[in-house]
N, C-alpha and C positions, 0 to 999 in steps of 0.2 A: 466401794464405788471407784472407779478408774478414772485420773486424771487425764487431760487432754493430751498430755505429754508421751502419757503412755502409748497412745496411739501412733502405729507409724503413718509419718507423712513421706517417705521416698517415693511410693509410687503415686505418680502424678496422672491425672487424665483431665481435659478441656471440655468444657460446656461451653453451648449457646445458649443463650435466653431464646428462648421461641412462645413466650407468653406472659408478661407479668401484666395484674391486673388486679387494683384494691379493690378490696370488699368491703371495706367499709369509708362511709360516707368523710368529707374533705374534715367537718368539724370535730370530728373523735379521735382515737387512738387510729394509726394506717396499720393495718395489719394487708399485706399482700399473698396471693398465691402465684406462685414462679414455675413455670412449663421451662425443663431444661431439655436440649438434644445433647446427649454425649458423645465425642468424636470418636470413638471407639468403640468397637463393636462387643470386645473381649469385655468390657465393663457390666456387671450384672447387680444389680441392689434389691434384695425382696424387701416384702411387708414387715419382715423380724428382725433387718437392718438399718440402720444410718449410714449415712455420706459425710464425709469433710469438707470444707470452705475454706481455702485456704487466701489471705487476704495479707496482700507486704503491707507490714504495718513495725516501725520501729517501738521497742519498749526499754522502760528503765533495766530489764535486763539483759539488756543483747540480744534479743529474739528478731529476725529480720521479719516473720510473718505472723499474723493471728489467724488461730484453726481454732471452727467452731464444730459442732455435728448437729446435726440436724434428720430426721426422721423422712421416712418416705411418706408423703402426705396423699397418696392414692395406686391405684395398679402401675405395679412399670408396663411401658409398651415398648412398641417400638416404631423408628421414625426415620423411613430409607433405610433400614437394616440396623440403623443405632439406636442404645438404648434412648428412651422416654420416660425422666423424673421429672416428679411435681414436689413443689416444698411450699412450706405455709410459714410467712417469717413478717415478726412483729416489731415493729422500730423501736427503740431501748434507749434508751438512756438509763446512767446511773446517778446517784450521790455518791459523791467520798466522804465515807465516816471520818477522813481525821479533816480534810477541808473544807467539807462543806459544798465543795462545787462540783456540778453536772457535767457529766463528760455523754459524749455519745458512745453506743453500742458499737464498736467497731466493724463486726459483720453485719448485725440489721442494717444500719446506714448504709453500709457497701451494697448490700445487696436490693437494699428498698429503692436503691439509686440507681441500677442496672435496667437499663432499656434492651428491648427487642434488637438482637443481632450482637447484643456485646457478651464476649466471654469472659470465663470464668473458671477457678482452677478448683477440683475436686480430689477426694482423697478417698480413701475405702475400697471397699463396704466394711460397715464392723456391725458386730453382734447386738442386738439390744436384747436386753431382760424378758421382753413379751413373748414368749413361744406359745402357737395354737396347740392345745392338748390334742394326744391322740386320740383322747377318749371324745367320741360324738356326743357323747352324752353329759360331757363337763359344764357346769355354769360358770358363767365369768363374770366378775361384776367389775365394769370398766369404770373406773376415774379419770376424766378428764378438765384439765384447767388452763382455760387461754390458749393457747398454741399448743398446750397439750393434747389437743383431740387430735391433733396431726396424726400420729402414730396410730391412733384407733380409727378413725377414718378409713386410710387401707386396711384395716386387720380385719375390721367387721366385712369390707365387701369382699374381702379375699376368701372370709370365709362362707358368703354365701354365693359367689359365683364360683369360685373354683373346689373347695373345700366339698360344698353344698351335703343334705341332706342331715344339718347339723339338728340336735336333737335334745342339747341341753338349754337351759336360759342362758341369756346373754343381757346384762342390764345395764346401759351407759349412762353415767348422770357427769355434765357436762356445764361445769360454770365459765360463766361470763360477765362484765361488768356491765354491758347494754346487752338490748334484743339484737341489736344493730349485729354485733358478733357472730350471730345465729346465722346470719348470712349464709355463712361457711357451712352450712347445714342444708342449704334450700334446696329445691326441689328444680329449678332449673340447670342446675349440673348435674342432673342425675344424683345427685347426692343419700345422705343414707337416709332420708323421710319415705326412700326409696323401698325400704325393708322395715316401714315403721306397723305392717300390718302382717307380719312372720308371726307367728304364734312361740316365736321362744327368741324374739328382737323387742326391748322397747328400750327408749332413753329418756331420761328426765332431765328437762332445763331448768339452773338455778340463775336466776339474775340478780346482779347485785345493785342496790341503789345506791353504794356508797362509791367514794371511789378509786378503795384503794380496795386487794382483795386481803389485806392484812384484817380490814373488818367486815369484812363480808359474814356475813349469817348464814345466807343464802344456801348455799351447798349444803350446810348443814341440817336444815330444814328438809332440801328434796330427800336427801339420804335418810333421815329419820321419818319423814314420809311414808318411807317404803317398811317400816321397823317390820312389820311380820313376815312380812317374802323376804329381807336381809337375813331375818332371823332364822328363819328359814334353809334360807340357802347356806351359811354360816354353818349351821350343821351337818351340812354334808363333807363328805371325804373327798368329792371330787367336783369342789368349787375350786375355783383361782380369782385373787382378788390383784387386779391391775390399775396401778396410780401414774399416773404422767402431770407434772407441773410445779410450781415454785413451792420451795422449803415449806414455807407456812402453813401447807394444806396439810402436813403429815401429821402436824398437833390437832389441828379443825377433826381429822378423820378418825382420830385415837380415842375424842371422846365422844365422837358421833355413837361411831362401834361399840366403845364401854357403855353409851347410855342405852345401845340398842341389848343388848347382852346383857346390862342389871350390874354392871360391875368395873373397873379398872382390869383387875385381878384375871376378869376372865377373858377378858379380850386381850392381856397382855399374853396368855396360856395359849388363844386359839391364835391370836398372830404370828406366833413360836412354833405354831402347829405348821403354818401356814409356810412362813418360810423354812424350816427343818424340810416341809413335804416340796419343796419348789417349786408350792404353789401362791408365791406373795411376791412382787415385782414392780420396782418402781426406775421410772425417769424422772431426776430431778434436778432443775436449771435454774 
């Protein structure tokens, strides 16, 4: 997995805000979606890259700016001839393991804090992990967690509006710690409830009632849910299985899969399969 460092940040391009607007209600977590216009025409971001954020931000090691990446959260367009991103970014805060004290997310803040008309400095495009197979008849089994659906959000519409006449399963299962999150899902932006009646589109929502997703059960439930179409799909040559979202999930999902499969042993064999075939892909923040 490539560090943020690795990334270059030389070339620079300017956004406007031309839309921010929470989705979810004042009492919960704020997670917002950000409508940017790029001042440049030559700038281009598809569905299977990320953008940088670049934010002056002093650190204990001499770094004058903090650069985060973020996923393209719907179709690019365009706006007076520039391009038209959307991004989906969740306010953050951390602990410090050796203090003990909360610091804020440098970019969520910066950006949760950005109004209509104010700019903003970008970096990329860079490559993500998700490639749509050539093969139409591929099944994909999408993971998504928290801001993780971002990336899967344009991937599914890209693939049935541009892509189109796809002809494998596509299965997203998609946690969240309220319904309230689901938001991000509904049916008044066109959203993807939109392609919930495709005959090779469904997604399953896990909701957590705890509330931390360290305990969450939840995902693990919708996913073993599904144990016979997993199991199912799992056997084919020409499934791709795609993860987006924090550390934790990749333990939750290792023994989802073993207990769907009958084994550690064999799901550690078909995982191996998976990535060996590059067909196993994750984003994780």
């Amino acid at each position: 997995m490539a560090h943020l460092l690795d990334f270059d940040t030389e070339k620079r391009y300017k956004a406007v805000v031309k839309k921010t607007s929470r989705l979810t209600p004042q009492d919960t977590e704020e997670v917002r979606e950000i409508v940017l216009e790029v001042k440049d025409p030559e700038f281009k971001c598809e569905v299977d890259q990320s953008f940088g954020v670049l934010v002056k931000a002093t650190s204990d090691f001499g770094n004058t700016h903090h650069h985060r990446l973020y996923s393209v959260a719907d179709l690019p367009a365009r706006v007076n001839g520039n391009p038209k991103i959307t991004m989906l970014v969740k306010r953050c805060s951390y602990i410090d393991d050796f203090n003990g004290e909360e610091y804020k997310g440098v970019a969520s803040h910066y950006l949760c804090n950005r109004k209509k008309g104010d700019e903003i400095t970008l970096t990329g495009p860079f490559q993500l992990p998700f490639k749509i197979p050539e093969d139409k008849t591929a099944n994909m089994i999408l993971i998504g967690m928290g801001t993780g659906i971002a990336p899967f959000r344009a991937f599914i519409k890209h693939i049935y509006k541009n892509v189109k006449d796809w002809e494998g399963k596509i299965r997203l299962f998609y946690g969240a710690r309220s319904g309230l999150e689901l938001l991000y899902l509904n049916d008044k932006d066109g959203d993807l409830t939109n392609y919930y009646d495709k005959d090779t589109f469904e997604a399953f929502h896990a909701l957590s009632p705890r509330p931390h997703w360290a305990d969450s059960i939840d995902l693990e439930k919708a996913i073993e849910g599904q144990t016979d179409e997993i199991k199912e799909l799992l056997s084919k040559t020409n499934t791709y299985v795609y993860v987006a979202g924090y550390a934790n999930i990749l333990d939750k999902l290792n023994k989802s899969f073993s207990k769907i499969l009958g084994s550690e042993e064999k799901w550690r064999l078909r995982k191996a399969e998976l990535i060996a075939g590059r067909k196993w892909a994750e984003i994780i923040f």
